[in-house]
FIKOLZA-1660 file (N, C-alpha, C; in steps of 0.1 Angstrom, whole numbers, plus 5000, padded with zeros to 4 digits):
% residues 189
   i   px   py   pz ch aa at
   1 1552 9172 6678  A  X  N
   1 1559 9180 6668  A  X CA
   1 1559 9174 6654  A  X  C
   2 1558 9178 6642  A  X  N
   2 1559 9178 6628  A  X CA
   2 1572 9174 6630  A  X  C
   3 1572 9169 6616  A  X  N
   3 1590 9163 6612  A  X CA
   3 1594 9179 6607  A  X  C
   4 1605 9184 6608  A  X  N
   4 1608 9196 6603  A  X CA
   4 1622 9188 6595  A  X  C
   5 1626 9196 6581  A  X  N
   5 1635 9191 6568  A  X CA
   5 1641 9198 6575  A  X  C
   6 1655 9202 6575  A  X  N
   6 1663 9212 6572  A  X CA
   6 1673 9209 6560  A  X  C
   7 1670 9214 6550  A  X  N
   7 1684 9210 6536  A  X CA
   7 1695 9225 6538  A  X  C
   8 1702 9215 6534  A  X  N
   8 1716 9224 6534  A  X CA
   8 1721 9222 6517  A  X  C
   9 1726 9232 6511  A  X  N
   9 1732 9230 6498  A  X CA
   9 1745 9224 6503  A  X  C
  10 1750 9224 6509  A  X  N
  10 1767 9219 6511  A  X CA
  10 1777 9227 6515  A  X  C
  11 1791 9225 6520  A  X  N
  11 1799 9230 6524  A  X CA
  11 1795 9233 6538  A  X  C
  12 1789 9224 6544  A  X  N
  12 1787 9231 6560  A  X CA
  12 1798 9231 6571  A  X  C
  13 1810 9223 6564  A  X  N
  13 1823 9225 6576  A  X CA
  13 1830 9240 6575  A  X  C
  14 1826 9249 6562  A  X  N
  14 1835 9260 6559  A  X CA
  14 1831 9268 6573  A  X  C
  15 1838 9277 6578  A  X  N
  15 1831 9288 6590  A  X CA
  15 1828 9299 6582  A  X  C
  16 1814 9301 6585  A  X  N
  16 1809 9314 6578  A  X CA
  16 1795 9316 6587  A  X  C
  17 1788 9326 6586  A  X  N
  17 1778 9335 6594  A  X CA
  17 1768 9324 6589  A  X  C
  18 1765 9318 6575  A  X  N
  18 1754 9312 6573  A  X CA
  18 1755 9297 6579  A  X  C
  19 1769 9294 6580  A  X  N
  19 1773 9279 6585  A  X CA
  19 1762 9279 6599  A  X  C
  20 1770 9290 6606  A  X  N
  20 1770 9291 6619  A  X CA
  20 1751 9291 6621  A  X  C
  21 1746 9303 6613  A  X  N
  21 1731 9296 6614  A  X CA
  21 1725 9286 6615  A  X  C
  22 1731 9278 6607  A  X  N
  22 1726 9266 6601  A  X CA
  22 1724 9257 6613  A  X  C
  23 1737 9257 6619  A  X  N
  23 1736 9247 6633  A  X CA
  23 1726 9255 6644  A  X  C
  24 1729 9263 6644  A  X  N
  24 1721 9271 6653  A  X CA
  24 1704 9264 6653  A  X  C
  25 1704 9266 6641  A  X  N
  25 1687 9264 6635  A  X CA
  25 1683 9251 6639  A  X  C
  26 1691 9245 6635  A  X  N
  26 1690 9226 6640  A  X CA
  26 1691 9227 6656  A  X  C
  27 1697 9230 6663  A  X  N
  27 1696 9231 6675  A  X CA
  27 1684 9240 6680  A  X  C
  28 1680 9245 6680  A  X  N
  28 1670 9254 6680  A  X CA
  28 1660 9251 6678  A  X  C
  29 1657 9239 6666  A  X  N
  29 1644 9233 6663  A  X CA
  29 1639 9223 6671  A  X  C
  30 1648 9222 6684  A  X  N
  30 1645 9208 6695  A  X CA
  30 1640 9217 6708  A  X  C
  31 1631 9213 6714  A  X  N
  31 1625 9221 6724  A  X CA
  31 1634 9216 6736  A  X  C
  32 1639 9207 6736  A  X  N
  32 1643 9200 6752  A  X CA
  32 1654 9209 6755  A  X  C
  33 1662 9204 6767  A  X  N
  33 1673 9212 6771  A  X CA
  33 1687 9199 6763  A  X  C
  34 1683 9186 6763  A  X  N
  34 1692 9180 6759  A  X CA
  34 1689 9174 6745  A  X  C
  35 1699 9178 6730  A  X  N
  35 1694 9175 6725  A  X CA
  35 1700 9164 6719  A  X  C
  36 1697 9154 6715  A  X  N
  36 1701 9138 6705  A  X CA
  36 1703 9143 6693  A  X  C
  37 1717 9142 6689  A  X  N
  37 1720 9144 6675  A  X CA
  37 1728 9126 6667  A  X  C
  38 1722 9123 6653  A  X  N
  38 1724 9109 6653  A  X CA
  38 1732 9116 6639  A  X  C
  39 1744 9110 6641  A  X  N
  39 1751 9119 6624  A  X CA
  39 1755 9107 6620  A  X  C
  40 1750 9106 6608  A  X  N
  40 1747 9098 6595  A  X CA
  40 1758 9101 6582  A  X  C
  41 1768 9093 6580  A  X  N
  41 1778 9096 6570  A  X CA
  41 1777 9089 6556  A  X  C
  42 1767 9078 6553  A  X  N
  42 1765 9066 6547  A  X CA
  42 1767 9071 6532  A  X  C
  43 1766 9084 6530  A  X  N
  43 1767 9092 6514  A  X CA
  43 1784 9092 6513  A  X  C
  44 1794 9087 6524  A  X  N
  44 1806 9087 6520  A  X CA
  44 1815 9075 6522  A  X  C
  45 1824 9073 6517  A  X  N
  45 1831 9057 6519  A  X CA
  45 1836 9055 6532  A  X  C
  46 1837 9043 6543  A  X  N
  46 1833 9041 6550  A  X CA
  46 1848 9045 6559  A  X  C
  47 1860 9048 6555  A  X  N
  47 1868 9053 6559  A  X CA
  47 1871 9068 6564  A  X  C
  48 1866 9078 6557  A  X  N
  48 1857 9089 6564  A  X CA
  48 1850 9093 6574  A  X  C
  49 1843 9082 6578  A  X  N
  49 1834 9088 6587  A  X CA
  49 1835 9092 6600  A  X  C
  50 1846 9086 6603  A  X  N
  50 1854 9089 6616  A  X CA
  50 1854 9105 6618  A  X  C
  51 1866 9106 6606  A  X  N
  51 1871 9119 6606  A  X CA
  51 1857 9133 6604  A  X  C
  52 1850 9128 6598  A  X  N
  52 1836 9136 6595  A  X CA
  52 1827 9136 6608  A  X  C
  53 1829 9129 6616  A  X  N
  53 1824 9124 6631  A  X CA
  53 1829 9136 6635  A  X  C
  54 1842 9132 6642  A  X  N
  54 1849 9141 6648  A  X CA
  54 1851 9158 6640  A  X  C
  55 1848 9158 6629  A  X  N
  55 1846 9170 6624  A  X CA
  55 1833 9181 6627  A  X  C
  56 1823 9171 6625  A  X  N
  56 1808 9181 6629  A  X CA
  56 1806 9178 6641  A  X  C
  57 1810 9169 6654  A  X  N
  57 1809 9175 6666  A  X CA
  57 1816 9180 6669  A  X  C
  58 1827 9188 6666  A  X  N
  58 1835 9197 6672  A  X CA
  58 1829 9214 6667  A  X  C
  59 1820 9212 6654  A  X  N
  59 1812 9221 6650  A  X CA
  59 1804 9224 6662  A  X  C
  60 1793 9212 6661  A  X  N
  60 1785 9213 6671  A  X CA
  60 1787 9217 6689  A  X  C
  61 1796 9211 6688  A  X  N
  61 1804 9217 6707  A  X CA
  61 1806 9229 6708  A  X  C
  62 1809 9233 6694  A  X  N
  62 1815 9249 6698  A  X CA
  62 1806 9260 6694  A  X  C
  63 1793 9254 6693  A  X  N
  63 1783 9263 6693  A  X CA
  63 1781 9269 6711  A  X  C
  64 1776 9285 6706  A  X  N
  64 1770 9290 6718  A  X CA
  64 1759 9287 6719  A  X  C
  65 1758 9275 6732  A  X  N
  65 1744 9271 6733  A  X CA
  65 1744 9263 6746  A  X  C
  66 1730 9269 6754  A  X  N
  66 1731 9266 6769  A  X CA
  66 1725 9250 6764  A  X  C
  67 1723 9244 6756  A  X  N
  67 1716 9230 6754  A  X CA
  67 1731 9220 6757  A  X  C
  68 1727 9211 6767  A  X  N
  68 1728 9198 6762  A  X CA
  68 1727 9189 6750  A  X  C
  69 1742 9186 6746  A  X  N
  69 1749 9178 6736  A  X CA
  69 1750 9165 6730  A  X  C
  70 1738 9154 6725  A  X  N
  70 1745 9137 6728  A  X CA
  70 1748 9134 6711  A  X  C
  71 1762 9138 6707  A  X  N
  71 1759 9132 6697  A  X CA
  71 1764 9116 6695  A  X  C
  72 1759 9115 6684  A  X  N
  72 1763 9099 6679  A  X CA
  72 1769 9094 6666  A  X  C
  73 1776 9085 6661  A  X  N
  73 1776 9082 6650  A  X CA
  73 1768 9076 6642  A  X  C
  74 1761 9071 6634  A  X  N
  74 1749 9060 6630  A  X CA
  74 1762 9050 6626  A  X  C
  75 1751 9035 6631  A  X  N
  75 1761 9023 6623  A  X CA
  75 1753 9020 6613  A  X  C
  76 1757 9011 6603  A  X  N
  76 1755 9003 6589  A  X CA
  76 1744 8988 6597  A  X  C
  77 1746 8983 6608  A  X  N
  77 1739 8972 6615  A  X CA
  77 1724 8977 6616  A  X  C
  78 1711 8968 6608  A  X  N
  78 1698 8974 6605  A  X CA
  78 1690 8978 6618  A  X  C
  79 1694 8971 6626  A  X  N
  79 1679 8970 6637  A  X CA
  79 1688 8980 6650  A  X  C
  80 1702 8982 6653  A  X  N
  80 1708 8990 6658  A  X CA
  80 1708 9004 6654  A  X  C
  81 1704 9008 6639  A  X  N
  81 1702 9015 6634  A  X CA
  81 1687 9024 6635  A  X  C
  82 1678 9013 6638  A  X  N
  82 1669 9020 6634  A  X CA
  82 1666 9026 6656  A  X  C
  83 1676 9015 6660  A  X  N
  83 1667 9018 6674  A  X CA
  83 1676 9034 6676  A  X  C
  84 1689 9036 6668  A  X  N
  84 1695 9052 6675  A  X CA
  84 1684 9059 6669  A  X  C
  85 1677 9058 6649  A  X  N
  85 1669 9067 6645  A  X CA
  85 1660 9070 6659  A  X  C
  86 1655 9062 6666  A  X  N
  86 1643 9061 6673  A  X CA
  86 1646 9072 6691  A  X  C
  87 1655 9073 6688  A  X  N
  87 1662 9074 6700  A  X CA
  87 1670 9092 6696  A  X  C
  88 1667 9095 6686  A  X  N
  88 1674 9106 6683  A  X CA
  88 1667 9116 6681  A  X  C
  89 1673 9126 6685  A  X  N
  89 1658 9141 6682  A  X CA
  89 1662 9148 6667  A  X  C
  90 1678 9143 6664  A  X  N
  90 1679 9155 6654  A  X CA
  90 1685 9137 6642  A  X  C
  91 1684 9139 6629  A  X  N
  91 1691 9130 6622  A  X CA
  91 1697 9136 6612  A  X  C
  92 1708 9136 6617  A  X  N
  92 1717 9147 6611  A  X CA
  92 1729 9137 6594  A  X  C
  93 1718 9142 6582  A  X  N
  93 1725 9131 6573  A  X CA
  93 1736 9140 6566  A  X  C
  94 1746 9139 6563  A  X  N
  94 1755 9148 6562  A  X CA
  94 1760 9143 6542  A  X  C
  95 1770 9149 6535  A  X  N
  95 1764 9149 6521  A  X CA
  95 1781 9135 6518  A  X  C
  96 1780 9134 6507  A  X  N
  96 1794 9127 6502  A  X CA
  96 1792 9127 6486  A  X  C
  97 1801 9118 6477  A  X  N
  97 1798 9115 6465  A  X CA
  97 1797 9101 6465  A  X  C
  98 1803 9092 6476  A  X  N
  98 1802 9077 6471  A  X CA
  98 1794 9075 6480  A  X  C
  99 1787 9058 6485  A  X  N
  99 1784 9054 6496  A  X CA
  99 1772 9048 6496  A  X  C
 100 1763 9044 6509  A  X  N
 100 1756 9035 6506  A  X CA
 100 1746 9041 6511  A  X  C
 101 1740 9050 6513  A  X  N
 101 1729 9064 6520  A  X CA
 101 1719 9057 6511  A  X  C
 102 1713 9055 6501  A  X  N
 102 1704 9056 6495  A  X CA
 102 1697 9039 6496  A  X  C
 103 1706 9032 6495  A  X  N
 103 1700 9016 6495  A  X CA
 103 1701 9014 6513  A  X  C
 104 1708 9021 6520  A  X  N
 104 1707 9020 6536  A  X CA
 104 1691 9027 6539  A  X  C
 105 1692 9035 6533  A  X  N
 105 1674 9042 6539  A  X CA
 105 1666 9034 6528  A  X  C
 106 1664 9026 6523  A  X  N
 106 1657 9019 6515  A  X CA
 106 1652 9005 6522  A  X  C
 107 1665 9002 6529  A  X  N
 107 1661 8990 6534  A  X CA
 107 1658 8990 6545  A  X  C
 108 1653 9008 6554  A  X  N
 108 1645 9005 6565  A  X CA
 108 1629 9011 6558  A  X  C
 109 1626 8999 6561  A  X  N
 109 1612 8992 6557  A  X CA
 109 1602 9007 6561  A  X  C
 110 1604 9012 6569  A  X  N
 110 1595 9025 6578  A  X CA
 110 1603 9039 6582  A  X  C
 111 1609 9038 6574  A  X  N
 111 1621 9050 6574  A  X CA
 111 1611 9062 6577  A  X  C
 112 1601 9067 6568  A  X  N
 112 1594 9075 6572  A  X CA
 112 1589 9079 6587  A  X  C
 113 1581 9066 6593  A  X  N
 113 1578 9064 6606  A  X CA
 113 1591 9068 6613  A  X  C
 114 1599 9064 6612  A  X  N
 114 1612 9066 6618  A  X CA
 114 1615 9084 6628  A  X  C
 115 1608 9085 6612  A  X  N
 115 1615 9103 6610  A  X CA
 115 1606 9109 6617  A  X  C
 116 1595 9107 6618  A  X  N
 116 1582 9114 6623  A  X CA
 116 1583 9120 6637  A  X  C
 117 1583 9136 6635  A  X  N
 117 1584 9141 6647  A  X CA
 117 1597 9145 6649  A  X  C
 118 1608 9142 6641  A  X  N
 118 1624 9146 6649  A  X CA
 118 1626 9157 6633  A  X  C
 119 1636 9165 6637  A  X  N
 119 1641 9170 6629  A  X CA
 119 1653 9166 6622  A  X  C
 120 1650 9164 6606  A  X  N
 120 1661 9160 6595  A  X CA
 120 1666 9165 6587  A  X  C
 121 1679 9167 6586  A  X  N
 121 1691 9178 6581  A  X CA
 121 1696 9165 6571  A  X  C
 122 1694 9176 6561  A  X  N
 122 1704 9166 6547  A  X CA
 122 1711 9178 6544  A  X  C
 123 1725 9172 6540  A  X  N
 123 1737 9185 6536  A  X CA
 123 1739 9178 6521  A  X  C
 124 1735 9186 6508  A  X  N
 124 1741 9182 6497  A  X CA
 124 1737 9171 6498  A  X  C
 125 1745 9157 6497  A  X  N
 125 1734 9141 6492  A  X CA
 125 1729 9136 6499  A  X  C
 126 1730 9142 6511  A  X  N
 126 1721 9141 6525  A  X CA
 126 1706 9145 6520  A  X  C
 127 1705 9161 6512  A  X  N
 127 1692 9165 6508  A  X CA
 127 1689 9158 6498  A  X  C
 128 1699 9156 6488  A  X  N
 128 1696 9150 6478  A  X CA
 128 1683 9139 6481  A  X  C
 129 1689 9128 6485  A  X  N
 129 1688 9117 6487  A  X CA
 129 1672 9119 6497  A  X  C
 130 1669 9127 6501  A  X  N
 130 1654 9130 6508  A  X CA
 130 1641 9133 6497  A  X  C
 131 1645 9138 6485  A  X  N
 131 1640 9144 6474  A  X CA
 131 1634 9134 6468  A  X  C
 132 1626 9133 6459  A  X  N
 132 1621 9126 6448  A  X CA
 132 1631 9124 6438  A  X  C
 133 1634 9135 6430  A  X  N
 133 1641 9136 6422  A  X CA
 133 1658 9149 6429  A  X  C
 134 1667 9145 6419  A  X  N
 134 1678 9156 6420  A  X CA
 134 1688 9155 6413  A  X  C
 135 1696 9167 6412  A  X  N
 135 1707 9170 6400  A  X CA
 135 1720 9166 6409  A  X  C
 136 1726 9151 6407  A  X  N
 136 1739 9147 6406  A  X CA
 136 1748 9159 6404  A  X  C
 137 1754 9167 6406  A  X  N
 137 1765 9173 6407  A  X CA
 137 1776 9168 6399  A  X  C
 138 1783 9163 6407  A  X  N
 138 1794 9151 6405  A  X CA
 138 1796 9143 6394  A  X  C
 139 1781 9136 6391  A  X  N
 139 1780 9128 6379  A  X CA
 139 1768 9137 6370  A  X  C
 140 1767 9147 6368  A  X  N
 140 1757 9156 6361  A  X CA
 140 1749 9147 6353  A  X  C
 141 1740 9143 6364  A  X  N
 141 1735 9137 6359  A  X CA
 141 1719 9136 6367  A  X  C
 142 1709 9137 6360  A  X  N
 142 1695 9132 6376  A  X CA
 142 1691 9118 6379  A  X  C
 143 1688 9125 6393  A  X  N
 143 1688 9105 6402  A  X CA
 143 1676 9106 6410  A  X  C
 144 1670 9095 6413  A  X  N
 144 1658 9095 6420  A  X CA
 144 1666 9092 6431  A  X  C
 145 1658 9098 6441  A  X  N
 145 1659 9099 6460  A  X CA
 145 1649 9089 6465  A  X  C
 146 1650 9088 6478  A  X  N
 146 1643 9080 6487  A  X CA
 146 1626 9087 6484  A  X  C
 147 1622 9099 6482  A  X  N
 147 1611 9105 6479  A  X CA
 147 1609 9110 6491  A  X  C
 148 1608 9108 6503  A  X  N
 148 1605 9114 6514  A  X CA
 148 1598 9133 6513  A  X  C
 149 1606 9138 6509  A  X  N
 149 1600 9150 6504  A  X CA
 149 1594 9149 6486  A  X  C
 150 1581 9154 6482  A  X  N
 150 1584 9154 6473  A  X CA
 150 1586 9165 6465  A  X  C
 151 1597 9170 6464  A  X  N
 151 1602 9179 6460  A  X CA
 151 1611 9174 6442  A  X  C
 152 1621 9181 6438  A  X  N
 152 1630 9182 6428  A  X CA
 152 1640 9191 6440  A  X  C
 153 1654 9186 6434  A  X  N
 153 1660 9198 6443  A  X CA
 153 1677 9198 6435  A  X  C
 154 1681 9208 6440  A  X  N
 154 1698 9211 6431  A  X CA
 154 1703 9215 6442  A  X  C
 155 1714 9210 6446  A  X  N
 155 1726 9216 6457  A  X CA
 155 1735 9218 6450  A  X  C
 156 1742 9226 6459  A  X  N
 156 1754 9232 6453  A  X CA
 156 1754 9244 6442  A  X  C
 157 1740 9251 6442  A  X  N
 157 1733 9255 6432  A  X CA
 157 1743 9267 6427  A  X  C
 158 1743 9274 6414  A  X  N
 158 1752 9279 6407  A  X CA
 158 1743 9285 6397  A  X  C
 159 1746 9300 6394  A  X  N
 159 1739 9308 6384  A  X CA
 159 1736 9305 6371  A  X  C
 160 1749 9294 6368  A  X  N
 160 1749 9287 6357  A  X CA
 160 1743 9276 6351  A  X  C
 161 1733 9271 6364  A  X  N
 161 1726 9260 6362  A  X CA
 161 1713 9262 6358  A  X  C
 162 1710 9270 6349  A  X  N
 162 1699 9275 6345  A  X CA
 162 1695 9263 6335  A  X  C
 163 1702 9253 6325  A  X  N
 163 1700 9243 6318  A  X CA
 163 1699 9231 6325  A  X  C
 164 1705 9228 6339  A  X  N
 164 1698 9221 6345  A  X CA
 164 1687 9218 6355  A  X  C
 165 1684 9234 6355  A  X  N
 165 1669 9236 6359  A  X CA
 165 1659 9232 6353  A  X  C
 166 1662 9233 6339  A  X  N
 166 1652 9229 6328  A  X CA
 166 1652 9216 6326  A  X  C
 167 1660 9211 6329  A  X  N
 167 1662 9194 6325  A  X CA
 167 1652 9185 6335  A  X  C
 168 1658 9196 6347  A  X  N
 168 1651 9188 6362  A  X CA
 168 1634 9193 6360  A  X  C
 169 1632 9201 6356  A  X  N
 169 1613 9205 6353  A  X CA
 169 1616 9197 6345  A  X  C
 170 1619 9196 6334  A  X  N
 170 1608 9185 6326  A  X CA
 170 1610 9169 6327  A  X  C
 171 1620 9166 6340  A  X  N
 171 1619 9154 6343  A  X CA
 171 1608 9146 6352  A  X  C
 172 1601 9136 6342  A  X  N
 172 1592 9126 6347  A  X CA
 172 1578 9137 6352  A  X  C
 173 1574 9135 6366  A  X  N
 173 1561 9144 6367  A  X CA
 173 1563 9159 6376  A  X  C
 174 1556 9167 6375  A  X  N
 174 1558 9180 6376  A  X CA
 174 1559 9182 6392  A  X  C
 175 1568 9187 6397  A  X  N
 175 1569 9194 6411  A  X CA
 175 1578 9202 6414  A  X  C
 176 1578 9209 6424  A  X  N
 176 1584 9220 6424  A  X CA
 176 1595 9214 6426  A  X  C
 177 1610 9230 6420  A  X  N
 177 1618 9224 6422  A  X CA
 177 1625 9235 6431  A  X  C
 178 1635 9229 6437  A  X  N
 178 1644 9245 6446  A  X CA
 178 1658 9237 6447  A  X  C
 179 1663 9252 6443  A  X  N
 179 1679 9252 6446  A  X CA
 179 1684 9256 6457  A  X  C
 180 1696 9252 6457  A  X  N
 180 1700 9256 6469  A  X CA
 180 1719 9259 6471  A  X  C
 181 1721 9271 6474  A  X  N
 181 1733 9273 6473  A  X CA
 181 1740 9269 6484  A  X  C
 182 1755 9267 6484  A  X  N
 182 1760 9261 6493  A  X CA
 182 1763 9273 6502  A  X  C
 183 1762 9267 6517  A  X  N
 183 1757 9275 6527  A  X CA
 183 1747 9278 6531  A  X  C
 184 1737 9273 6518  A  X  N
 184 1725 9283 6523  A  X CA
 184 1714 9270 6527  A  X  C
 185 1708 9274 6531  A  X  N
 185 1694 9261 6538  A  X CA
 185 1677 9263 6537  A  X  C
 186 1673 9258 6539  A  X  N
 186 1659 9259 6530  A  X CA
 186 1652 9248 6544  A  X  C
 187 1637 9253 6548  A  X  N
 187 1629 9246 6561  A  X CA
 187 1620 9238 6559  A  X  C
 188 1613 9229 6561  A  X  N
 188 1604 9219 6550  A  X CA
 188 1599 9219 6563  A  X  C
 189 1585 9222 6571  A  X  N
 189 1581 9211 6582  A  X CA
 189 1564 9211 6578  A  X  C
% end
């Protein structure tokens, strides 16, 4: 199987018809009956993650779905880390404003290899942080990503960001760019 993206613009704990897709879709993109879900909080401070744990599997459980469930938390410990990436069908990176997501996938040496073949969900700085480039929100501001896709990309997207569209095209070298509203998800494989 291809690596399949799945980006999310954000807000994926709200309940709504597009939420509810969304997981569906990620479940859905695993052929087995049981599927490995490895949820990644590293985009938020380290006190969170519990509760953000316990938050999107209770999402995930209460889907209607004859599949088999294993999810996980990811740890911060490098080589325990890389063996759940390895061991996981779905890597489910979920969004925050603070944290250490970006220098934690930096310092696995093969992150890419990692990914190859599983399906990867970035929610908001989850996607961000997959991108080449992306529009900060928070700090309006643009940040380079791990690159993994090379895209440009805007979560949380808003009708009004028509000037930061423009900012993000003419930043550095030319690639497409896509937004993405919250709720809504976008498929990369």
């Amino acid at each position: 199987m291809k690596t399949k993206f799945i980006l999310q613009g954000g807000n994926s704990s709200k309940k709504s018809d597009d939420n509810e897709k969304f997981f569906h879709e990620i479940i859905n993109s695993v052929s087995s009956e049981t599927v490995k879900i490895l949820c990644v909080y590293f985009a938020r401070l380290e006190d969170r993650w519990e509760d953000s744990f316990d938050e999107d599997q209770a999402i995930f459980l209460n889907l209607a779905t004859k599949k088999d469930l294993e999810i996980k938390m990811a740890v911060l410990e490098k080589e325990e880390l890389v063996e759940q990436i390895k061991n996981a069908d779905v890597v489910f990176v979920n969004g925050g404003r603070r944290g250490c997501l970006k220098e934690t996938l930096q310092n696995l040496e093969n992150f890419s290899e990692l990914i190859d073949g599983k399906v990867v969900v970035g929610i908001s700085a989850g996607a961000n942080i997959l991108s080449r480039y992306y529009y900060a929100n928070t700090f309006n501001e643009i940040r380079e990503g791990v690159g993994i896709l090379p895209i440009k990309l805007i979560c949380h997207y808003l009708d009004e960001y028509g000037e930061v569209f423009e900012q993000l095209d003419n930043y550095k070298e030319k690639l497409p760019i896509y937004k993405i509203e919250e709720e809504k998800y976008l498929i990369f494989s």
